[in-house]
N, C-alpha and C positions, 0 to 999 in steps of 0.2 A: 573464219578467223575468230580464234574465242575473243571476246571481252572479259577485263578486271574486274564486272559485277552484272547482275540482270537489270537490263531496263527497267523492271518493274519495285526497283531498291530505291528507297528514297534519299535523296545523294546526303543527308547526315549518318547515313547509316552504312556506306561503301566503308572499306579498309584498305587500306596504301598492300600494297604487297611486297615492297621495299621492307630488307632483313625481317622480316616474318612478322612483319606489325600486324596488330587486332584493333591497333586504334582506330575508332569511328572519326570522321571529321566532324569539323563544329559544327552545332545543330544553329544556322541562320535564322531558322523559323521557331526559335524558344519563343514562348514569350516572357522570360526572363533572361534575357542574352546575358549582362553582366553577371550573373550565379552561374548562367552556362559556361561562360569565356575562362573563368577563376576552375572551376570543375577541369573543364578539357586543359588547358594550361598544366593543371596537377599533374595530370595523364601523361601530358607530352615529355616532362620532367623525368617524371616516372621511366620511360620509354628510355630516353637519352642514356637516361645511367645505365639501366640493362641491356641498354645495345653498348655500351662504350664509347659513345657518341656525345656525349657531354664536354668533352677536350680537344672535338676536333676545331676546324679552322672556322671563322668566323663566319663565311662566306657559306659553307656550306651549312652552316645551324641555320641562316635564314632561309635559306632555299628548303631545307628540312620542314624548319616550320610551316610555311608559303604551302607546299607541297602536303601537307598532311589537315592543314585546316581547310582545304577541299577549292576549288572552284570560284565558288563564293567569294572569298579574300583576296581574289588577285582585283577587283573595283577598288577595296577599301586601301589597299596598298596602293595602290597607283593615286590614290586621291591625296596619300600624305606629303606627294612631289621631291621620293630619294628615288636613289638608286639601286638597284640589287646587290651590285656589289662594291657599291660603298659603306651602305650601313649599318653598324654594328647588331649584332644578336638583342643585348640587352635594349637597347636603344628603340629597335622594333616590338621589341615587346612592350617597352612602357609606353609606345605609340597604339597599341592594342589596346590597353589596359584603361589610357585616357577615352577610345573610341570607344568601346564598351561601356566604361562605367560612368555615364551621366554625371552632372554634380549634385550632391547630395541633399536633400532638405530633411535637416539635422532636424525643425521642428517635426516633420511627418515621421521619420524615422523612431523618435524619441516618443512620440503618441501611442506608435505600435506596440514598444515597448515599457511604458505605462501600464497599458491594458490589456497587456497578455498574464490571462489570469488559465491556471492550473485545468486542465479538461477531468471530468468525471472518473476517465479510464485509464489517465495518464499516472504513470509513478514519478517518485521524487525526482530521480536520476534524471530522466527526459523533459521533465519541467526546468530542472536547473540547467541542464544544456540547450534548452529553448531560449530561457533568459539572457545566458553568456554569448549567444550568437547575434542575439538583436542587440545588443549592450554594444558588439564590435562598431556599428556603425551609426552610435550616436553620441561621439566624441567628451563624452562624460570627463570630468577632472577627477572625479573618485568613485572609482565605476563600480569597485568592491561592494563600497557601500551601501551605495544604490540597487544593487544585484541584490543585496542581501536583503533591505529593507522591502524591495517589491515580491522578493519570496515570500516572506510573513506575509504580509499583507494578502496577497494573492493567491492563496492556498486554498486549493475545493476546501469546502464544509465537511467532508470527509474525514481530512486531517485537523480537524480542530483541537483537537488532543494536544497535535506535533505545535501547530501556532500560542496556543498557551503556556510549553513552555518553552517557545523560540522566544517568546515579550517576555518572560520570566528572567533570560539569560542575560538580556541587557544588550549593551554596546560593547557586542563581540565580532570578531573576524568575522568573514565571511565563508572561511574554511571550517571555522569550530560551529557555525551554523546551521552549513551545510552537514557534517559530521553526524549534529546531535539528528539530523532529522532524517536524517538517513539509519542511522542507529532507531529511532522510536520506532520507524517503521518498518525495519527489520524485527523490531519486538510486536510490533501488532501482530504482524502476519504471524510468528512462531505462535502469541495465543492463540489467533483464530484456531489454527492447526487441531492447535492441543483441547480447547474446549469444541472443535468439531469432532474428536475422537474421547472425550471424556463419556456420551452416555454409550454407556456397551450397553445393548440390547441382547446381549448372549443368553440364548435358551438352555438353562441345565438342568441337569435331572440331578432334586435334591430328595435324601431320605425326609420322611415326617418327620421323622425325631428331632430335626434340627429347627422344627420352626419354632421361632422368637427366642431361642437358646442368648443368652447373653455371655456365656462363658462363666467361669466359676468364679474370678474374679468379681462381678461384677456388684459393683452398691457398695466394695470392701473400700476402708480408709486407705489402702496403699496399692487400690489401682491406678494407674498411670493414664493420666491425661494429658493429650496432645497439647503444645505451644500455640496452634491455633483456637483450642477450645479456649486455654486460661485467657485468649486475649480477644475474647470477642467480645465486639461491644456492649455493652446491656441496654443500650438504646434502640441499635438497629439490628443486633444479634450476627454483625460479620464482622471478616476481622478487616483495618482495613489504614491507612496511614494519614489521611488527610481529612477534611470534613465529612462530619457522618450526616450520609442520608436523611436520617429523622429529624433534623435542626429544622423548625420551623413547620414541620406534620404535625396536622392532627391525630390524635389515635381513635379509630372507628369502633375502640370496643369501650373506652371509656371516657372520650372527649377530650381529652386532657394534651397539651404540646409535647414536642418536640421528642417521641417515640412512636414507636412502630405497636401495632397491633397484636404482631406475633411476639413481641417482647414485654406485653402489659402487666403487670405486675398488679390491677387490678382485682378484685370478686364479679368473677363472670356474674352476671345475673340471667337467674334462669326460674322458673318453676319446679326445683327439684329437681330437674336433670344433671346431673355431673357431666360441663362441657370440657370437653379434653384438651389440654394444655397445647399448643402450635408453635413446636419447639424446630432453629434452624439445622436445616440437612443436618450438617457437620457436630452436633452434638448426638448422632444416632452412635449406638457403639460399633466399634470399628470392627468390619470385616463380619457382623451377623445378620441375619438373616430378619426382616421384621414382615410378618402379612400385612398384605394390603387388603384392608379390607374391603374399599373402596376409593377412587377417584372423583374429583370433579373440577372443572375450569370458573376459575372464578377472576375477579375481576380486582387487582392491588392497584399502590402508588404505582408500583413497577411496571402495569401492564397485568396483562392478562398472565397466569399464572397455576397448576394443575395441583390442587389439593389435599393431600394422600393420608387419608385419616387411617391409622393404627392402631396396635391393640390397644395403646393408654396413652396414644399421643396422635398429634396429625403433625406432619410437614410439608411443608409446600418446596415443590422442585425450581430447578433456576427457568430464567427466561429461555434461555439457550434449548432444554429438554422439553419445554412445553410443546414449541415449536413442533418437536419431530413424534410428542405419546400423543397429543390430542385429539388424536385421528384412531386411537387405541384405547378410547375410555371404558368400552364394553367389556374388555381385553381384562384392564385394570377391576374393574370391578365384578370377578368373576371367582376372586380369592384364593385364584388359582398362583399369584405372583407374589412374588415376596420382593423388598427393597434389599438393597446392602453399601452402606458407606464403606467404601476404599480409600479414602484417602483424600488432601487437599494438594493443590501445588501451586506452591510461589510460581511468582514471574518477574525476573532482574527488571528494576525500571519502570514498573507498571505498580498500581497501588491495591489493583485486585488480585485475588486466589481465585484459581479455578476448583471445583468442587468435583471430586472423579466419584461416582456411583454406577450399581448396574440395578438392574430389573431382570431378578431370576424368576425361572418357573420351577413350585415347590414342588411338584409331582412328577 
């Protein structure tokens, strides 16, 4: 004679066979019964309404219940001292719900959620619904608030960015909060993207003739210079919207505060040598070709940083491109490459431009 399941099934895990149910019975052996009880509860809700069974007679929804939360529950039922079929459907369940769910200590509950600070790998989305869950069961009088204040505060080091301007915005909802920092970090990710795909490394076969061409235009009174060239700083030589970089640098070529090196405005001094002026990417002319004479890794404010001296000028590449030529220096200085500015691109909401360049081969 078959049996409804194998011995070897662990009895949370059987399924009622009654109208074609899948539902598992309650798992006794959680060791979180109350998040278990609240879960299979859902389930059994669930059940009722797609079998049609939600409207039947009162008698029969408890025997349904009884019947589907396994074995186990027929002790716990007998210990409440009703009768089967006297007591109401709802009534049995809130008699569940008190046996499940201990009484609450509002302090320990409220300590968890204190200290639940944002994980390394986590995104915003899943931190903020981590928040709104522990919040449920620590009886807050303005939990908004609180939600909102422990997000700022508790945000990885990651998103420092986001936290700077979530204190900036003030005493705001906890929706337009949530919003903006959902929004900042939908813009991080899109830069990352875009300056992970900014250095093209694409190998092309150019004619000689085109090396260091600047175009016929170029040096004339009514060439056209880009919005980002006329607005770069002369401090730090980017373009850029909020404090510049160089406020409070020393400059390493002639001492002097609050500008950059490659923006010195100084007389190189030298022994006769004419050193070459260390002009930013973005002032290379657009879309030509310049030889590299040679590269080298040198050491800035910024970090470490790859050097690219030229036929009458040197530029240094961003942090992002040193990263991935460094490993390419022999490459670079072999005179075989030539640079070529393409172009800058905003990014809505962020205070930097990304800088698009490639690294062709002239032959």
């Amino acid at each position: 004679m078959a049996t409804p399941s194998s011995p070897s099934t662990p009895t949370h895990m059987q399924s009622s066979p009654m109208y074609g149910s899948s539902l598992p019975t309650l798992n006794f052996s959680s060791t979180n019964l109350d998040n278990e009880w609240k879960k299979w509860k859902l389930h059994f809700s669930i059940f009722l309404k797609a079998s049609a069974l939600d409207e039947t007679e009162e008698s029969r929804l408890v025997s349904l219940l009884l019947h589907h939360m396994g074995p186990n529950a027929i002790p716990i039922f007998m210990s409440f001292g009703v009768e089967i079929d006297k007591i109401k459907y709802q009534d049995l369940i809130l008699k569940f719900d008190n046996h499940f769910s201990p009484k609450k200590n509002v302090t320990m509950e409220r300590h968890k959620f204190f200290n639940c600070k944002q994980a390394e790998n986590q995104t915003m989305n899943d931190f903020i619904m981590q928040l709104r869950n522990l919040a449920k069961t620590c009886e807050f009088k303005e939990a908004e608030n609180i939600i909102r204040d422990i997000l700022i505060c508790n945000l990885h080091s990651r998103f420092s960015f986001i936290k700077e301007r979530l204190l900036e915005l003030g005493d705001v909802k906890l929706e337009k909060t949530i919003e903006t920092a959902q929004n900042l970090e939908t813009s991080r990710q899109h830069l990352q993207e875009l300056e992970s795909q900014s250095v093209v490394l694409q190998v092309k076969s150019q004619p000689k003739k085109t090396n260091d061409r600047r175009g016929k235009n170029y040096g004339r009174p009514g060439s056209r210079v880009s919005d980002q060239q006329r607005n770069k700083c002369p401090r730090c030589g980017q373009v850029h919207h909020h404090k510049c970089p160089a406020t409070g640098q020393i400059c390493k070529k002639c001492g002097k505060p609050n500008h950059c090196a490659i923006m010195c405005r100084s007389a190189p001094q030298s022994n006769g040598v004419k050193t070459k002026e260390v002009v930013p990417l973005n002032t290379l002319e657009l879309n030509c070709i310049n030889t590299i004479l040679n590269g080298k890794l040198v050491t800035t404010v910024y970090g470490e940083c790859i050097l690219l001296e030229l036929k009458d000028k040197r530029v240094f590449l961003p942090k992002r491109a040193t990263s991935v030529l460094k490993t390419h220096l022999d490459e670079l200085n072999s005179q075989k490459y030539g640079i070529k500015f393409i172009g800058m691109k905003e990014i809505t909401g962020l205070p930097a431009s990304t800088l698009l360049f490639q690294i062709v081969l002239r032959e």
